[in-house]
C-alpha positions as CSV (number, residue, x, y, z in Angstrom):
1,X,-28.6,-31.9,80.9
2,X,-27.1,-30.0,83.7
3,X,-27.0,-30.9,87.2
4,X,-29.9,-28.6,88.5
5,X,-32.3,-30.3,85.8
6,X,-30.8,-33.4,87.2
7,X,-32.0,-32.3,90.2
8,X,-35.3,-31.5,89.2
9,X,-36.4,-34.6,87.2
10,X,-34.8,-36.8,90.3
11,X,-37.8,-34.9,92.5
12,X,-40.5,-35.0,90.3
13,X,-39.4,-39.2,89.7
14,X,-39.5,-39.6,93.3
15,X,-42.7,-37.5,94.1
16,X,-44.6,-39.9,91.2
17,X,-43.1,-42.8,92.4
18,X,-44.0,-42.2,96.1
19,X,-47.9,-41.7,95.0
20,X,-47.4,-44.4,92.5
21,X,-46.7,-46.8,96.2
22,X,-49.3,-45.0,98.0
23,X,-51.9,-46.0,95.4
24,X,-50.1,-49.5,95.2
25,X,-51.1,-50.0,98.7
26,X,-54.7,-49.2,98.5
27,X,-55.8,-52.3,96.9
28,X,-55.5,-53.9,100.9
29,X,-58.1,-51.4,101.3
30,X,-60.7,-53.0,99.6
31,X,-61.8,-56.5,99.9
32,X,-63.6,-58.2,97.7
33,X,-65.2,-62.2,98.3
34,X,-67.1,-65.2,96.9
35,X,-69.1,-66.9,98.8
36,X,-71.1,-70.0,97.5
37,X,-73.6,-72.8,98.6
38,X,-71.6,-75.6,97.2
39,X,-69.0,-76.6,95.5
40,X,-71.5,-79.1,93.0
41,X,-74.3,-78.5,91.3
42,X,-77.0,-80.2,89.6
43,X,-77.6,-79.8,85.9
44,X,-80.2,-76.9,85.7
45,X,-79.9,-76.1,89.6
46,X,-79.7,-72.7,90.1
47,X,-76.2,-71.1,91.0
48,X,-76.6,-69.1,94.1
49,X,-73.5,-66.6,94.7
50,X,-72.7,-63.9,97.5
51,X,-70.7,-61.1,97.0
52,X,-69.1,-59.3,100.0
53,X,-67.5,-56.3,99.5
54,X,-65.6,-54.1,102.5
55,X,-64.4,-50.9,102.0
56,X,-61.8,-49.4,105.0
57,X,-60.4,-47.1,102.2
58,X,-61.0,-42.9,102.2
59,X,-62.9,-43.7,99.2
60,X,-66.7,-43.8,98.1
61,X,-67.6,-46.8,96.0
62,X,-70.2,-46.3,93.6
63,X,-72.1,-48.8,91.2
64,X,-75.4,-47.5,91.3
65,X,-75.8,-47.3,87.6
66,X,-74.0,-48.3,84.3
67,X,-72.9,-45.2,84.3
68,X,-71.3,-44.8,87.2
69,X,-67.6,-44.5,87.9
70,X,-67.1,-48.2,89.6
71,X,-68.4,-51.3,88.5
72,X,-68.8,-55.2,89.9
73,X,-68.4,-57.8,87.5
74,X,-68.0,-61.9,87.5
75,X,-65.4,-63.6,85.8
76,X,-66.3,-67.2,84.9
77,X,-63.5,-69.5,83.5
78,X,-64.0,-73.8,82.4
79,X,-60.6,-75.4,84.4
80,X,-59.3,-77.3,82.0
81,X,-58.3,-74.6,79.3
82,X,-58.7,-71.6,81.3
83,X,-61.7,-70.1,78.5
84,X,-63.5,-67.5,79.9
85,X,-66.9,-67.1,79.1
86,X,-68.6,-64.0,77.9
87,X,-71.5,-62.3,79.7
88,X,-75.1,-63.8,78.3
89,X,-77.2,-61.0,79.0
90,X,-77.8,-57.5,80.2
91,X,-78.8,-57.8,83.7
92,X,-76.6,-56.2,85.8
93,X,-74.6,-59.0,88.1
94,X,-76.1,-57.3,91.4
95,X,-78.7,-54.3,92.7
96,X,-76.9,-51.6,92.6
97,X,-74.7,-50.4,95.5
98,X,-72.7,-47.5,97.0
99,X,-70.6,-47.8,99.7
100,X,-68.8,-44.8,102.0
101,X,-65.4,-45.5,103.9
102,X,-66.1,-47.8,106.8
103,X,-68.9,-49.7,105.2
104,X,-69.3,-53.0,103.7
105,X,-72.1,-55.5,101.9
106,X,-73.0,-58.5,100.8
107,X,-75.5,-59.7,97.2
108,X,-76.5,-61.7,96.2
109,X,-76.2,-63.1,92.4
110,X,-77.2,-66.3,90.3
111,X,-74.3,-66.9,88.0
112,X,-76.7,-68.9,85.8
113,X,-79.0,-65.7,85.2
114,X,-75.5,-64.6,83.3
115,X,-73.7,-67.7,81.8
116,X,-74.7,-70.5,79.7
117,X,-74.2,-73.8,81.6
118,X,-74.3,-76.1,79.0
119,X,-71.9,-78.7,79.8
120,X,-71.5,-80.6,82.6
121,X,-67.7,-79.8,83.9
122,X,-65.4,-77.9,86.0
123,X,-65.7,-74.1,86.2
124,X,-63.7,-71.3,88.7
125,X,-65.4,-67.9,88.9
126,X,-64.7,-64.8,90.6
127,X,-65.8,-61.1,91.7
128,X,-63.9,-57.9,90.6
129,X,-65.1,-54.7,91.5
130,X,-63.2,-52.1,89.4
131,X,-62.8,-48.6,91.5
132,X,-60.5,-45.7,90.3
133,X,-59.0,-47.6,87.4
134,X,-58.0,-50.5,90.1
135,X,-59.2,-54.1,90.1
136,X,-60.1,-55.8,93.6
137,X,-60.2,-59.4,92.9
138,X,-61.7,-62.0,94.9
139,X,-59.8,-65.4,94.9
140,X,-61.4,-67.8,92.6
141,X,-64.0,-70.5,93.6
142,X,-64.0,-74.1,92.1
143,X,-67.0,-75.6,91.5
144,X,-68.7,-78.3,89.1
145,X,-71.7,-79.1,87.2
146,X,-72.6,-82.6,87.3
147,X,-75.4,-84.6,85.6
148,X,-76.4,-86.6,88.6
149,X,-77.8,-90.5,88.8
150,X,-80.7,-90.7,87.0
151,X,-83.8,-93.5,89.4
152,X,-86.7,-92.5,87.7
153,X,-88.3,-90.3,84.9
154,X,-91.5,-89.6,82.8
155,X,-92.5,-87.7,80.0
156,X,-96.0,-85.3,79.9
157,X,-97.4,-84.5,76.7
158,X,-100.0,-81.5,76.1
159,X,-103.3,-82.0,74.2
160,X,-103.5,-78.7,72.1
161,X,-99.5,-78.4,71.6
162,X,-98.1,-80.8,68.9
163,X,-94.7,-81.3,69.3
164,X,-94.0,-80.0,72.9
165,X,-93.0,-82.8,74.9
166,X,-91.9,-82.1,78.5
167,X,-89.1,-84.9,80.1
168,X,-89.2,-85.4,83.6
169,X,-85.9,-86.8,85.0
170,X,-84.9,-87.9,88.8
171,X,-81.7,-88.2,89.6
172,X,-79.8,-88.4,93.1
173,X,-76.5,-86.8,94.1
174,X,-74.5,-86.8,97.5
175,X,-74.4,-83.1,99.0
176,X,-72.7,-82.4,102.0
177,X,-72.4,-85.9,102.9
178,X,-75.9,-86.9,102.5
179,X,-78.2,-88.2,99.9
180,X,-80.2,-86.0,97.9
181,X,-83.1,-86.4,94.9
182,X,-83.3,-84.0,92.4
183,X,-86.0,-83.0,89.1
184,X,-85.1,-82.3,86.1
185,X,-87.6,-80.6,83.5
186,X,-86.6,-80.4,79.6
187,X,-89.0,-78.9,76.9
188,X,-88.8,-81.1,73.4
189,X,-89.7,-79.5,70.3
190,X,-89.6,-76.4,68.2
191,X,-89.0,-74.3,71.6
192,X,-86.3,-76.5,73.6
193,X,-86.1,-75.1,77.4
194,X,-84.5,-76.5,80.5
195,X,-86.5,-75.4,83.6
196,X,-84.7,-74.9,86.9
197,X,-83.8,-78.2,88.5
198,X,-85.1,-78.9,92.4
199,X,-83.2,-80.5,94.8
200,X,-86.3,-82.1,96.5
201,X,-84.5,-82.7,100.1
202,X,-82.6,-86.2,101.4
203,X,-83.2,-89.3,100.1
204,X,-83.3,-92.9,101.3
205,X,-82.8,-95.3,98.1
206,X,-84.6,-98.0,99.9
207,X,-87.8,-97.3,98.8
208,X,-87.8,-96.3,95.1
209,X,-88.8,-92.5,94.6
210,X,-92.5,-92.5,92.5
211,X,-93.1,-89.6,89.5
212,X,-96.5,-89.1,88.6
213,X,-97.9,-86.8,86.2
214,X,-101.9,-86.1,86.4
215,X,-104.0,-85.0,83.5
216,X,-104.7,-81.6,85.1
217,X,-101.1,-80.6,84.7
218,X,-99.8,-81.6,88.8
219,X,-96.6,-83.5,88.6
220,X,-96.2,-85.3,92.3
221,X,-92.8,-86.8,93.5
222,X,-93.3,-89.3,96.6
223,X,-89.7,-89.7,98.3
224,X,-88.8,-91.3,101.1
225,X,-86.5,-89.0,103.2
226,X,-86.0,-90.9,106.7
227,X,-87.1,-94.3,107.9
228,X,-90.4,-93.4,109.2
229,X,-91.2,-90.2,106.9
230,X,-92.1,-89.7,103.0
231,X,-91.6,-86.1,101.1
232,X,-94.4,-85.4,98.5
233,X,-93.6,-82.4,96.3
234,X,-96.3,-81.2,94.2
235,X,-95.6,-78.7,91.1
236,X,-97.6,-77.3,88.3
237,X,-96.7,-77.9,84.5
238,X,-98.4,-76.1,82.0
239,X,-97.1,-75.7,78.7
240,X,-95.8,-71.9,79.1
241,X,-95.0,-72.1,83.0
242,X,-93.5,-75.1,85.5
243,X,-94.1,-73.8,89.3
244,X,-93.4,-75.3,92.4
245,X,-96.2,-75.6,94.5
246,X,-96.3,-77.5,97.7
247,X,-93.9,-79.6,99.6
248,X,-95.3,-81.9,102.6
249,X,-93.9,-84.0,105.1
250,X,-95.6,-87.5,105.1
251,X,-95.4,-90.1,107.9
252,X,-95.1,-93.8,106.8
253,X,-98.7,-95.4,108.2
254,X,-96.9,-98.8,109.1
255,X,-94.3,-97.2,111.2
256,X,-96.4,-94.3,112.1
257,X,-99.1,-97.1,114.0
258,X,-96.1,-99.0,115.3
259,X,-94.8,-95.8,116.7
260,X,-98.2,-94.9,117.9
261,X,-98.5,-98.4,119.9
262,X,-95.6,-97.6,121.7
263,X,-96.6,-94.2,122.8
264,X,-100.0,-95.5,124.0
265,X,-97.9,-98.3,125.9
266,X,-95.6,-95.5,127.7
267,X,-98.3,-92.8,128.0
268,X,-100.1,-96.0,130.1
269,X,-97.4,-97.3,132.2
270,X,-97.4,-100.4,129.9
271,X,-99.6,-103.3,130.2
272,X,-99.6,-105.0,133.8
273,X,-99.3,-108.7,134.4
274,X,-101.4,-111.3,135.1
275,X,-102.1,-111.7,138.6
276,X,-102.6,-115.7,140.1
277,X,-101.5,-117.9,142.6
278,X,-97.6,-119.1,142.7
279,X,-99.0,-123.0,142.4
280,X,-101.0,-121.9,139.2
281,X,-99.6,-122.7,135.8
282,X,-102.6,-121.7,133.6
């Protein structure tokens, strides 16, 4: 090769490997995050995620379709042997989106609407959007499924539908420092389904939480949730559908009628004394 050839292939190196920085770079462009709720979850809780994306690059971002150029995906992984679990279903992970330079936006996901949970252990997760052949990683998030303390539990049976048996299971779990009670929903039989679990608010262990199951199909937790206050949760369990349906604040009638004495006493200016004599002792 002689020296002017030399030349050349020296320019055209440099010239690829000046884009080849210029495109390293633009990965700082682009951020990609992870936002969730907690870092534990209930068995059968749903798995709420938030996705924010930022674009300060040139660039337009689209993932409006399957088709389209770019695409945001999740990345699930169980922490002790790093296996990474393969997308459950065709729902996309998020609406579609489409971004111009300057713009940025968060979605929302449920990583259970994609994964099978079915053990209780330690998992890490994370969002990639991939853009012009580039991946834009979020850093991972640690988090963990847990089966919680079970206090209480009762099972409904269906006239009509041998077989299907529907376990009701409380259990109670510390989030963020306080004390919550959860319910848990598990179809027996030929059709085995978990329904979403609910976290039904704080809980105060004092007073056992009560499960009742009616014959018209209403299934009623009584919780208490301060010292002077009851939660009563009321869903609907049918044998194709388990709905939530109301959730009530309840005050407790022997402190609520203490309480209520003392408000009388203040709104009165209190009770005033007896009124005799100095001498009199009666």
């Amino acid at each position: 090769m002689n020296r002017f050839a030399s030349r050349v292939l020296f320019a055209a190196l440099s010239v690829l490997l000046s884009v080849s920085a210029a495109r390293a770079a633009a990965p700082s462009e682009i951020t990609v995050r992870l936002q969730m709720d907690s870092d534990q979850y209930v068995e059968g809780e749903r798995i709420r995620a938030v996705v924010d994306i930022a674009n300060a690059s040139a660039d337009v971002i689209d993932c409006r379709s399957e088709k389209a150029k770019d695409h945001l995906v999740l990345e699930l992984y169980r922490t002790s042997d790093k296996y990474q679990f393969e997308k459950g279903s065709d729902i996309p992970f998020t609406a579609g989106f489409a971004l111009l330079s300057g713009e940025g936006q968060k979605l929302e996901t449920f990583l259970g609407d994609h994964f099978p949970f079915h053990k209780s252990t330690h998992y890490q997760a994370r969002a990639v959007l991939i853009h012009d052949g580039l991946r834009f990683e979020s850093t991972f998030k640690t988090f963990s499924i847990v089966p919680g303390m079970k206090c209480g539990g009762a099972l409904q049976l269906f006239e009509g539908r041998d077989g299907l048996k529907r376990e009701f299971e409380l259990v109670h779990w510390n989030r963020e420092r306080v004390e919550h009670l959860f319910l848990k929903a598990r179809d027996e039989g030929a059709r085995p389904r978990r329904w979403p679990t609910t976290d039904l608010g704080p809980v105060l262990r004092v007073t056992p939480p009560r499960l009742s199951i009616l014959p018209s199909g209403e299934v009623i937790v009584l919780h208490r949730t301060t010292q002077d206050a009851f939660i009563r949760s009321e869903f609907w369990s049918l044998p194709g559908a388990f709905e939530f349906n109301l959730h009530e604040v309840m005050m407790d009638p022997e402190v609520a009628g203490a309480k209520r004495v003392r408000e009388v006493y203040k709104e009165t200016g209190g009770v005033e004394p007896v009124k005799k004599a100095w001498w009199k002792f009666w």
